[in-house]
C-alpha angles and dihedrals in degrees: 000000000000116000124242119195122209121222099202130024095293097169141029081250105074086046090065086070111068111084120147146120152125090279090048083055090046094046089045089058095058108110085217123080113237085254102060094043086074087212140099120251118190115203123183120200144165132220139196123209115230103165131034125171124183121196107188126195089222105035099217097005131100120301110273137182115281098042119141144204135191119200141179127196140180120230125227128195117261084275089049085237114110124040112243101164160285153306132201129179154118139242130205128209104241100165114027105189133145097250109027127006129177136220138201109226126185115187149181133219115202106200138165103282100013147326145292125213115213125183135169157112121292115188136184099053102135126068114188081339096301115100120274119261119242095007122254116264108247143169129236137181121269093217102176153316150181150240094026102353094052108151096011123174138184141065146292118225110207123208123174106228102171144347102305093358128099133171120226116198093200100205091201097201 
C-alpha cells in the first residue's frame, strides 16, 4: 500500500493522539502509581498533532475497513504553554459507512516518569463518506502504564478545541 499523508487532522484518529499538561508533569513526580494511591486524579492536557500517516485499503478510493493511520503528537501543559510529552498510536477503520464509521485506536502516552496505554473505539468519523470535521469527542480506557503511572486505570475524555489540537480530561482511577 502506498502512504498518504494528511496534511490536517482528516480523521478522529489523528485527534487520540494529543494528551499533555502541568498536571500530567505533577502527577508524574508522585513516588506512588495511580493504583496504590487508592484515589482519583483528574489531568487535563492538551495535545498538537505533528505526523499523520494514512495507509487506505483502496488508495484513492473510499475509506474501507482496514484502513489505517500512525500518528505522533506533542503534548502541552493544561495552558498549551510548556512541553510535557508525547503520544504515539494507530487507529484502524473498523465500520466504513457513509454517515458514521468507527475505528479501533491504541495509543501511547509518553509522560514524565513513565508512560500511560489508551485504547478504544472512536464513531462517528465519516460524514457522506468523507471524515468528520472537526472529529467527534470521544472517551477511551486508560488500560495500563509504567514508571509512575504502573497499574493505571481510567479513562481519557477527547474534545476537539481547534484545527490539529484536542483536550484530554485523564480520570486516573
Amino acid at each position: 500500500m502506498r502512504p498518504i499523508r494528511a496534511a490536517c487532522l482528516g480523521t478522529a484518529t489523528a485527534l487520540v493522539t494529543l494528551l499533555a499538561t502541568a498536571p500530567v508533569a505533577a502527577a508524574a513526580t508522585h513516588t506512588d502509581s495511580a493504583h496504590a494511591k487508592g484515589r482519583d486524579r483528574v489531568i487535563t492536557v492538551i495535545g498538537h498533532l505533528t505526523q499523520q500517516t494514512r495507509f487506505p485499503v483502496n488508495p484513492g478510493g473510499a475509506p474501507a475497513q482496514g484502513d489505517r493511520t500512525v500518528f505522533r503528537s506533542i503534548l502541552f501543559d493544561k495552558d498549551d504553554k510548556k512541553q510535557v510529552g508525547e503520544t504515539n498510536g494507530t487507529c484502524t477503520t473498523t465500520l466504513a459507512e457513509k454517515n458514521g464509521g468507527a475505528e479501533e485506536c491504541v495509543v501511547t502516552y509518553n509522560l514524565p516518569g513513565g508512560q500511560l496505554t489508551v485504547q478504544g473505539m472512536v464513531f462517528g468519523i465519516l460524514t457522506d463518506g468523507l471524515p468528520t470535521l472537526p472529529p467527534p469527542s470521544f472517551d477511551n480506557a486508560i488500560t495500563g502504564g509504567t514508571g509512575k503511572f504502573d497499574r493505571a486505570r481510567g479513562s481519557v475524555h477527547a474534545d476537539t478545541i481547534g484545527t490539529g489540537k484536542r483536550r484530554f480530561t485523564i480520570d486516573l482511577d
